[in-house]
Each structure stands twice: as C-alpha cells, then as structure tokens.
N, C-alpha and C positions, 0 to 999 in steps of 0.2 A: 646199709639202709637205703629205703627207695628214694632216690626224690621226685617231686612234680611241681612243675612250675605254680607259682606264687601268686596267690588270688587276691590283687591290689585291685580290680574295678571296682570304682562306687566306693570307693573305702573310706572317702572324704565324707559321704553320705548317712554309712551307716552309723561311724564314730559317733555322732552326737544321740543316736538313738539308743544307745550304749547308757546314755547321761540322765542324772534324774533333775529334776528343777531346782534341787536342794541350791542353797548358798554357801552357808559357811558348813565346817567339819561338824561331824558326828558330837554329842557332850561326850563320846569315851575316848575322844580325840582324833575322832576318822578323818575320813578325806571325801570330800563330795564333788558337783560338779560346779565349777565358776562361775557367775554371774553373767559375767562376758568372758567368755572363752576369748577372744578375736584380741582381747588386750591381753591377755596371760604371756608374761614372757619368762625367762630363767632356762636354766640348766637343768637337765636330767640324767646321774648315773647311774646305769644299770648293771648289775653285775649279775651271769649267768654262766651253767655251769655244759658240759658235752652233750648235750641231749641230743645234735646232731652230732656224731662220732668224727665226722672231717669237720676240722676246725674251719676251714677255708669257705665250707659251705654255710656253717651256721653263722661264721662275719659275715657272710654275703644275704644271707636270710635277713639278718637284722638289718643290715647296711639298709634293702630294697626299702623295708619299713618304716625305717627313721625316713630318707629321701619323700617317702609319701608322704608322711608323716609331717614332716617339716614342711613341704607344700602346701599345704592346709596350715601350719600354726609358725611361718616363719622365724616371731620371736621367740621360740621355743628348741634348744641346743640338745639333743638327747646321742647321749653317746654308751654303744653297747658292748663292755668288756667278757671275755670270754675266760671263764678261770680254770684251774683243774679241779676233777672233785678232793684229790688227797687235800690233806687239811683246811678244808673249805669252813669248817666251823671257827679253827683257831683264826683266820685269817678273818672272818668277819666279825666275831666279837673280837677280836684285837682294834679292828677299825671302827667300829661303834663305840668302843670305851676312849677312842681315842678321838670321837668326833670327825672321825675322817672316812664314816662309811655310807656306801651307794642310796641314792634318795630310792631304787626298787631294786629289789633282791629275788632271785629264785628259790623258793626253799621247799622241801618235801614236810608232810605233817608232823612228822616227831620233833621235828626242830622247830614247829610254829609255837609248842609251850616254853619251849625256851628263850624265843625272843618275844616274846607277846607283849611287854612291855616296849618292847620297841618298835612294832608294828601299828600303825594306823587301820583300823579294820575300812571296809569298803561298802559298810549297809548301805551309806546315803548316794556314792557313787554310783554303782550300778541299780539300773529301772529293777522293779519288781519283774517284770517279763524276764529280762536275762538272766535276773537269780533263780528263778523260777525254770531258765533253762536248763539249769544243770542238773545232773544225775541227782537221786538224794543221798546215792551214796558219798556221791563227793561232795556234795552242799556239806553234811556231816562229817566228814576229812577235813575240813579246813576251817569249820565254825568251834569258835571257843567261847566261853560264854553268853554263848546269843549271841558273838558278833563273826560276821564273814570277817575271815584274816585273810583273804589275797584272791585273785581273781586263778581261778584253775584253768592251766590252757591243756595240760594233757594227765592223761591217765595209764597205767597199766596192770598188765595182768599177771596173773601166773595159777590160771586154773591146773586141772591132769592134762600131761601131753603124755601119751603113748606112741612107740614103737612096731610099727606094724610087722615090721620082720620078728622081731623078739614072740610077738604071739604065733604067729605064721610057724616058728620054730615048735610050738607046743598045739598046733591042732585048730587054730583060730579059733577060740573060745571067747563068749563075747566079754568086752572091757567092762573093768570092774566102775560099778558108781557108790560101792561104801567098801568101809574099814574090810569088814567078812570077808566082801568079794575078793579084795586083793589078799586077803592072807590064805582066802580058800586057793588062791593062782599059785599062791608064792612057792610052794615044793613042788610044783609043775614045772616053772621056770627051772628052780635053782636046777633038779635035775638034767635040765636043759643047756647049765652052766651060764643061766641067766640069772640078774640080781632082778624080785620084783621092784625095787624100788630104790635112790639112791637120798641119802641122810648126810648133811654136812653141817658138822657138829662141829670143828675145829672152835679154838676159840675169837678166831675173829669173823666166824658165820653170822651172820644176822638172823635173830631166832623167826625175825618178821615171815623169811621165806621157810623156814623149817618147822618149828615145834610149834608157833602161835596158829599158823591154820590147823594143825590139827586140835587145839583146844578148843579153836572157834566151830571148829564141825563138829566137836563133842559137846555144846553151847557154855562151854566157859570162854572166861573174860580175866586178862592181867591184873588189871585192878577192880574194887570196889567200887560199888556205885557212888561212895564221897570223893572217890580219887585218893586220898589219904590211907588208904588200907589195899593190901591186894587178893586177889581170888584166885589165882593160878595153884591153889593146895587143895581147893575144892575137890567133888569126887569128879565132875567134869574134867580137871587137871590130872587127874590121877588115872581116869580112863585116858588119856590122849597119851599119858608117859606110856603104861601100861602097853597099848598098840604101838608105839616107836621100838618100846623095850624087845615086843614080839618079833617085830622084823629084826633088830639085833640079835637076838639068842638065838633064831631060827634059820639064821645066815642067809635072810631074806637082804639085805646090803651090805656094802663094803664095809667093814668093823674100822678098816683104816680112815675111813674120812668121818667118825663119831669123833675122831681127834686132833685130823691134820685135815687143813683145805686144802684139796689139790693146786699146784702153782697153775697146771692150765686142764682143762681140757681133754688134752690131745692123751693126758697120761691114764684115763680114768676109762671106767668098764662103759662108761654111757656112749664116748666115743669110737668103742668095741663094738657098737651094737647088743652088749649087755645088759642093759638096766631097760625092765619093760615100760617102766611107766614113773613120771617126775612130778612134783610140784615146786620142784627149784630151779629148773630151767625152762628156756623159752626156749621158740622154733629159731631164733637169731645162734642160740649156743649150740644147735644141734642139725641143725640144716644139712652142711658141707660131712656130716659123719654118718648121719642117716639117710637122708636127701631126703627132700620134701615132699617126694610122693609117699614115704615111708612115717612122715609124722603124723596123726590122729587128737585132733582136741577135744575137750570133754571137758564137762560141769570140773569142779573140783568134787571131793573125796565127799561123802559122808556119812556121819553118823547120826547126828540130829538135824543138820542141816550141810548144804554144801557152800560152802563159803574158801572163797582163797584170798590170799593176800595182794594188793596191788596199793603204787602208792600211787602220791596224784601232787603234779610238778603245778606251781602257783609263782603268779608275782605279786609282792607284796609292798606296800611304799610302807618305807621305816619314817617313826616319831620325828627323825632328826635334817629330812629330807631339804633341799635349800629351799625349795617352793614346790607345798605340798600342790599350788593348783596345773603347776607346768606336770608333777609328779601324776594326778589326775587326770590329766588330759591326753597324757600316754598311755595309763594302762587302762582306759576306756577305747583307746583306739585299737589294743593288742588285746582286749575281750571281746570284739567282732568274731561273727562265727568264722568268719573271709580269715581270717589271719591264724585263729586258731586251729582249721581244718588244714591251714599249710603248713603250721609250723609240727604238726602231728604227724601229717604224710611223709616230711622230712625227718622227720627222727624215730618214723616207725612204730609212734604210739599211737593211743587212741583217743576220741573225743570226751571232753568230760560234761558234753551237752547231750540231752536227750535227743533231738531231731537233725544232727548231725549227719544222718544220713549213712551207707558205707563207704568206710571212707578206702576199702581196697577191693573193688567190685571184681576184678581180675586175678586176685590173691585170693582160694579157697580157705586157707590156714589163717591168713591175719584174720579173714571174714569170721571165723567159725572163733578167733581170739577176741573179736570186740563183741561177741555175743556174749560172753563171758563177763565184760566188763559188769553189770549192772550186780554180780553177786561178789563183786571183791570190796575186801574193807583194808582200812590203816589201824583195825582197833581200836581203844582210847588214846583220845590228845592227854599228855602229862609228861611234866616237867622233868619227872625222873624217872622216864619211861626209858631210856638207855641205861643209866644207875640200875635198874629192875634188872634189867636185858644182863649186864655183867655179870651182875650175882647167881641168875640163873643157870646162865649157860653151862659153866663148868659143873653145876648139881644134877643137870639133867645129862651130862656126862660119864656119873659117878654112877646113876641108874643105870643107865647103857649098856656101863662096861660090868656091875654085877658087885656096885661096890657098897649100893644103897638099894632100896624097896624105893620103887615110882613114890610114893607115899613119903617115906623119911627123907628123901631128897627136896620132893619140895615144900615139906614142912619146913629144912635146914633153909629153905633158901627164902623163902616168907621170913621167917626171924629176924635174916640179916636185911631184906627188902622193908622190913618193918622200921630199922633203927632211921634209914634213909628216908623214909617218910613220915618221920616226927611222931612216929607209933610206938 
C-alpha cells in the first residue's frame, strides 16, 4: 500500500471543532465532549487491527498521533496496540468479560451488533456538521438504533473490476453493467478458455463478498424488516441463487472454489489472466498478475439496482473504558478530516466523509475505486448476522453443485436461520 506523509498541522485546532458543547454522556450511556477538556486526564487503550499491512508503519502512524495528541492534552496517556485479525473477536470478548478490555476498539459493522451493549454510542460527541459529514452510506453502517456506534475513519469497496486482456481475447466488447450482459459474454469467454467470473463459496468465504451483493442487486435483503425473521428465500433470493447457479452449470467459473478457497492467489484462473470480471477482489489482489494498466473499474453488477459490498472500519469507545472523557477526547481528535484522509492514504482505503476530496489524484484505478464508494453497503446490523451467514453458506452450496433447487435450499436454510432467531 501507498504511503504519504501524515497531515498533523493545525490538528490542535481542528480537534475541538470535532466537539459538541454537550457535558455529560448521552441517557443511552454515550460519550460526549468535557466541560473542560484542559483538566481531563487518564489513560487511553486502543486496540487496532492491520489496516496498514506493515506493522512498523501503522505503530509509527499512530505513535505521530498520540505525540500530537498528547501535546495538546498532556494529562492524557493514549497508547495504540496493534493486534492480528485471526481471533480478534475471541480475544476481545474474552477481555471485556473479564474487564480487562481497550477503553477504544476498531470494529467493522457486523460486529457492532454484537458488542452494542458494550459500546458507548457518540451522538453527543461529535458536532452535527461532522455527522453530517459522512457518507449516508456509512452514517447507516454503523448507526444502531438511532444511535452512532463509533466514529468511521475508512471505508471500502468491491465494485466490478474487469480484465482488459480477458476481453481484448474476445473482440473487446463493451463491459457488462447487469446480470444479462455478463451471462450474454460468458460462452464468449469460456470459449476463449476464460472464466466470466470467479465464485468463492468454500466454507470459510464470507457470503458479504459473494452471494449478498448479488441479492442486494436483485433488491433482496438477509433479514426482515423486525430483524427477528429473514428474507434471503424471497423471490429476490431465489433470483440472485438462480444467476450464481447459471454461471456454475454453464461453466461460467471455476466449480472448484463453490467448495475450497484457494490458499493463495497465485494458484487460481484470475492470476492466469482467466477470469474476466470479479466482485471479490480488488486491484491490491490482482495488480502484479494483471498489471494495472490491464484493470478496468465499474459500478457493481445489476439487476435492480447496482450495489456492491464494502465495509467501513470505526473506532468505538466501549461502556467499560477507564475515562470515558480522556476516551472522548481521543477519538474527536482521530475524527479530523487531517487524520482520517492519512490514516486512508496509508492503508489504501477510502474516505468515509463526503468532501474528502480525491484522495489518489495520480492513481487512475484507486480514483475510479472511490467513486464507487457511495453505492456500497454492509447490509443489515444484526446480532446473528454471522449465525445466518453459517447456515447459509453450505445451502447455497448444495444449489451450486445440483443437489437443491435455488428455491429449496434457501427455504432449508430460513428454517434453520429461523430457530437462531427466536422464530
């Protein structure tokens, strides 16, 4: 990933503009801005997770920050741990049941229903202006019952990237923008001994990059509007299996990854210059096998609408924080657009503020990736939206491979999704 040096002028300055004139917390237990910030003192731990890919750089990112940071609020000790993501869930609920976990946490949206009771939302924290800055895609990513749960510093994508050699091979015919277009390409390609498209269905795929955007371009949705019931068996569900199905029977992708995730890369048809067009990788996994005058971005897919998956990284101050106002007064200083547009440049994602500006004016491909941002979603917040995710995966498998009707598969897996949500 790129880096560029670190935008600390004036940061002393903006930090308080960040702040609302509230006093005490939120009544749902939030966290607002202090009376007198000047006397706030305490400890602040943070725990975060690789979003810069070199460790050395993202200690060094935060290290710059805290130093600012503490410049401005000396009696205020903020110290920023960098963790792995494997088991990053058991390791944080182990340490909140045990009272020994970070006063701010990094978390993505599926996991905000999970700890919601242990988060401090941040209505009264942050001005109206800066809530108001954010995308409304992501205001909605990370709000839960009416309340903002964590301040968003990055976001990403995963609209259509296509292959410009893979069509170049078939006559350069223009890139598809719905379901049709590509199945109309797809015996163009195979002929070609191209895949149109590549499907990873193993079972430790996340369906977030796979199956869920194409329900949401077919305009279904996981769950019900009470959250308590699911919709994924709807006919919008059954259309979205239905076109996966197609590209399986049609030998439109590789049948082997409906089962097994490739261990890397380097083993699969995409890194062949094979597979013409993805919604589960980015120009970072495919750059050095295509090269990046060979990658082409585009809306995502649609059918009723185009919509692709992206999640959206937040810091959150948890319930049990040692001082929720030392906790406050940190993460109003890391929701400056200055901190956010650096800490994005460095880890290669994108803004989750509207006026943010471009943030890679000399990168054609990221440019044409954060144009994308404003039509990507994290779907519904809900607590047993992974619980859902499990039951699924392996039914939408069973369709795949010819062993279920799109239809009786996820009727089989609504059933079981029903018991898990008190239905």
């Amino acid at each position: 990933m790129k880096t560029k040096a670190f935008l600390l002028a004036a940061a002393g300055a903006l930090a308080a503009a960040t702040l609302t004139a509230c006093g005490s917390g939120s009544g749902s237990g939030g966290v607002s801005a202090p009376a007198d910030p000047a006397s706030v003192e305490g400890t602040v731990d943070m725990w975060v997770y690789p979003v810069i890919n070199d460790k050395n750089q993202h200690t060094q990112f935060w290290d710059k920050q805290i130093a600012a940071f503490q410049a401005k609020y000396p009696k205020i000790k903020v110290k920023a741990e960098v963790f792995p993501w494997a088991n990053r869930d058991t390791a944080l609920q182990t340490a909140i049941a045990a009272r020994k976990g970070p006063d701010v946490a990094y978390l993505i949206p599926d996991q905000i229903p999970k700890y919601a009771t242990s988060i401090a939302p941040v209505d009264d924290l942050l001005s109206p202006q800066v809530k108001e800055s954010y995308l409304p895609n992501v205001r909605e990513s990370v709000t839960m019952n009416g309340h903002l749960m964590g301040v968003p510093v990055l976001v990403s994508a995963n609209p259509l990237m296509c292959d410009k050699k893979a069509f170049a091979a078939i006559g350069n015919p223009p890139f598809p923008k719905t379901w049709d277009e590509l199945l109309a390409l797809a015996p163009r390609f195979k002929e070609a001994g191209i895949y149109a498209t590549n499907y990873y269905g193993g079972a430790d795929a996340s369906l977030n990059q796979s199956f869920y955007p194409v329900l949401w371009q077919a305009g279904g949705q996981v769950f019900g509007k009470d959250g308590r019931s699911v919709a994924f068996n709807d006919q919008s569900g059954v259309d979205a299996l239905t076109f996966v199905k197609k590209l399986a029977d049609g030998g439109y992708v590789d049948k082997e990854q409906i089962t097994t995730t490739p261990a890397s890369l380097e083993q699969t048809a995409l890194a062949q210059n094979k597979v013409a067009c993805t919604w589960q990788n980015v120009p970072a996994d495919v750059k050095s096998f295509w090269g990046k005058e060979n990658i082409e971005i585009l809306p995502p897919l649609s059918q009723k609408s185009p919509v692709g998956y992206g999640t959206v990284g937040t810091l959150s101050v948890l319930q049990g924080a040692k001082s929720k106002p030392a906790a406050a007064l940190w993460l109003s200083w890391v929701a400056q657009p200055e901190v956010i547009k650096a800490y994005d440049v460095a880890s290669g994602y994108y803004s989750p503020q509207k006026d943010s500006g471009g943030l890679y004016p000399d990168d054609p491909v990221q440019t044409a990736m954060e144009k994308t941002v404003p039509t990507m979603t994290v779907g519904q917040l809900n607590p047993k939206s992974r619980d859902v995710m499990g039951v699924l995966n392996p039914e939408i498998q069973a369709a795949l491979l010819g062993k279920k009707s799109p239809k009786q598969a996820l009727d089989d897996a609504a059933k079981v999704a029903a018991t898990q949500l008190g239905g």
